[in-house]
N, C-alpha and C positions, 0 to 999 in steps of 0.2 A: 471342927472348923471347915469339913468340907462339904457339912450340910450348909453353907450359906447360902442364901437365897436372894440376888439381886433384885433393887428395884423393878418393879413393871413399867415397859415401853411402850405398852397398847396390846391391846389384842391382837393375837397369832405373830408378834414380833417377838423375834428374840433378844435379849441382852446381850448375850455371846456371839460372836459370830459363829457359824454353824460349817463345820469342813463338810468342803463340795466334792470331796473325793475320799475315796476309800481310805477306813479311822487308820489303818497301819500303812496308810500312802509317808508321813515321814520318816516310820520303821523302814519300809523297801529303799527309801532314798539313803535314808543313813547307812545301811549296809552296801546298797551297790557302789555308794560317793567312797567309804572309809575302808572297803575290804576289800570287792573285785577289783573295781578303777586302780588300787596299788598295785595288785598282784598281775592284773593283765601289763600297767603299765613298764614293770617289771621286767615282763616276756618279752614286752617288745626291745628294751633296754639292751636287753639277754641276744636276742635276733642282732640289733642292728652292731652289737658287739661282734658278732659273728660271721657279720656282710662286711667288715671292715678289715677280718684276718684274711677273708674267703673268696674277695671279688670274681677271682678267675673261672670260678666252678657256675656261675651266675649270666642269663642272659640280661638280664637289665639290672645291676648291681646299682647303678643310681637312684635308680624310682624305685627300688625294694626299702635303700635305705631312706630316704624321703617319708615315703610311706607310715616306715615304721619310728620312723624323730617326730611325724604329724603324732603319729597314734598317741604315742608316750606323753607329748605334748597336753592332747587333749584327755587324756584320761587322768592326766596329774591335774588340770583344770579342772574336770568333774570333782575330784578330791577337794579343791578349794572351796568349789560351789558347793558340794556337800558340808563341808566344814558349818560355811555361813547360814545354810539354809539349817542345821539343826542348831543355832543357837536362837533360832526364831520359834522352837518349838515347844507349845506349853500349852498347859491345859486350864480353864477355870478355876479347878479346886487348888493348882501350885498358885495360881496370881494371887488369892485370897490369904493362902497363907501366911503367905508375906506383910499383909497385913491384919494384924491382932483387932486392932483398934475396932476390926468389922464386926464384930461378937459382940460389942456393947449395944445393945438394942434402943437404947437412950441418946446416942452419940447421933448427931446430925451428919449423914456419911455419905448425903448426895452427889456432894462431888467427887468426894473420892470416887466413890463408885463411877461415877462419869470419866473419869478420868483411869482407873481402870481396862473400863469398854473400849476407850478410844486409843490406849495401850495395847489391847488383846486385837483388837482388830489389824494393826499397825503390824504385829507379830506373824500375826495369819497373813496376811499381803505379801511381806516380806520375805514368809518361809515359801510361800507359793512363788514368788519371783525367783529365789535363787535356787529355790526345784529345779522350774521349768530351764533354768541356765545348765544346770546340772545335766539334765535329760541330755539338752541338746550336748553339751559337751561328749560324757557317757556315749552317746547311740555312735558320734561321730569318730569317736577312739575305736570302736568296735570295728567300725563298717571301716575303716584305715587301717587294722591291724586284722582282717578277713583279706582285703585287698592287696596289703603285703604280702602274706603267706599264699595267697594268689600267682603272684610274681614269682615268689621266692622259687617256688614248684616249678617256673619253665626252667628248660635246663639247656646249659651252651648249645650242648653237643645232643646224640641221638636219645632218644627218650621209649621210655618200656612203657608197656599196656597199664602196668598198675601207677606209673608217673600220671599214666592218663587220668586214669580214674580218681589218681589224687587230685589234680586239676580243677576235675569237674565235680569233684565232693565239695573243695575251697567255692568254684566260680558258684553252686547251688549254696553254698551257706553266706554269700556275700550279698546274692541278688531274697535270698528268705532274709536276711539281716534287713535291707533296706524295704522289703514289702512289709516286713514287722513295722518298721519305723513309721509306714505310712499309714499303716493300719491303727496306729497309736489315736491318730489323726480323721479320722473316719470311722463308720459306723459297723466295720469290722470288729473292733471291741467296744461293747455296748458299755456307756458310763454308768454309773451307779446309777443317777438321777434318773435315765431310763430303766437300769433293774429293775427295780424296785415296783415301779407300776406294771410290770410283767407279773401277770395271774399267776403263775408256776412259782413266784415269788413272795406271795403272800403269804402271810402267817398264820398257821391253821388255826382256824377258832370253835371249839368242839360242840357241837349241836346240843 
């Protein structure tokens, strides 16, 4: 059943719609939406429990906990966006299955099949819209929940060399957080569709 072979659309077109990003882009999305996004948002949960027993010990106990209800916020977000984005997840040979009737070679099955295409395509859009909602959710819990524990590190009262240095471990992972995000965005990580036509990326073909 999962040799079926869809009508032809013209030369060099495809039936399918063709993923424009990497084949385990909604494997990375389902694990970061269903398993880190809980478990950071969690920490965060865990902290602002914490800024709530602790205020006194704390230079900015408001904006620590803000911070950390935004973070919690948006990574329980990302979870929702992940949720939806992998029910939109499916491959050509699962749509076919579902349909038997495709294996009768006798059966006039244009439209189904048309209606199929326009199914699958519909899926693919869809899983890509509530990605990319996902992302931004995701990037923006993180870079909320760096920026908390930012805060969280100044301290009332006098502060030791190694508080510094926590500090400025927190303020370097906050400001690489947001240059990652931007780099998402820019030709600091090259897209697949550019790999690919990079020489070093060809597939060897033995003389």
């Amino acid at each position: 059943m999962n040799d079926l072979l869809p009508p032809s659309v013209g030369k060099g077109v495809s039936f399918w719609r063709l993923p424009d990003v990497a084949y385990s882009y909604p494997a990375a999305i389902d694990a970061a939406g269903t398993i880190a996004a809980p478990l950071l948002a969690g920490f965060a949960i865990t902290l602002a429990a914490l800024v709530i027993t602790s205020p006194g010990d704390l230079l900015l106990p408001d904006l620590t906990l803000t911070l950390l209800v935004s973070s919690a916020v948006a990574l329980l977000a990302a979870l929702q966006c992940a949720f939806w984005a992998r029910q939109y997840v499916v491959t050509p040979s699962q749509i076919t299955e579902w349909w038997p009737q495709l294996q009768d070679p006798s059966a006039d099955n244009k439209a189904l099949w048309d209606q199929l295409r326009q199914e699958q395509w519909a899926h693919h859009g869809l899983m890509k819209l509530w990605s990319r909602r996902m992302d931004v959710t995701y990037n923006a819990g993180i870079v909320l929940l760096l920026a908390a524990l930012l805060v969280l590190l100044i301290p009332r009262s006098s502060i030791t060399i190694l508080r510094v240095v926590a500090i400025v471990v927190a303020a370097a992972a906050t400001v690489g957080e947001l240059f990652w995000i931007f780099g998402q965005s820019t030709r600091l990580f090259p897209k697949l569709r550019d790999a690919v036509k990079k020489p070093e990326n060809q597939p060897y073909v033995p003389k």
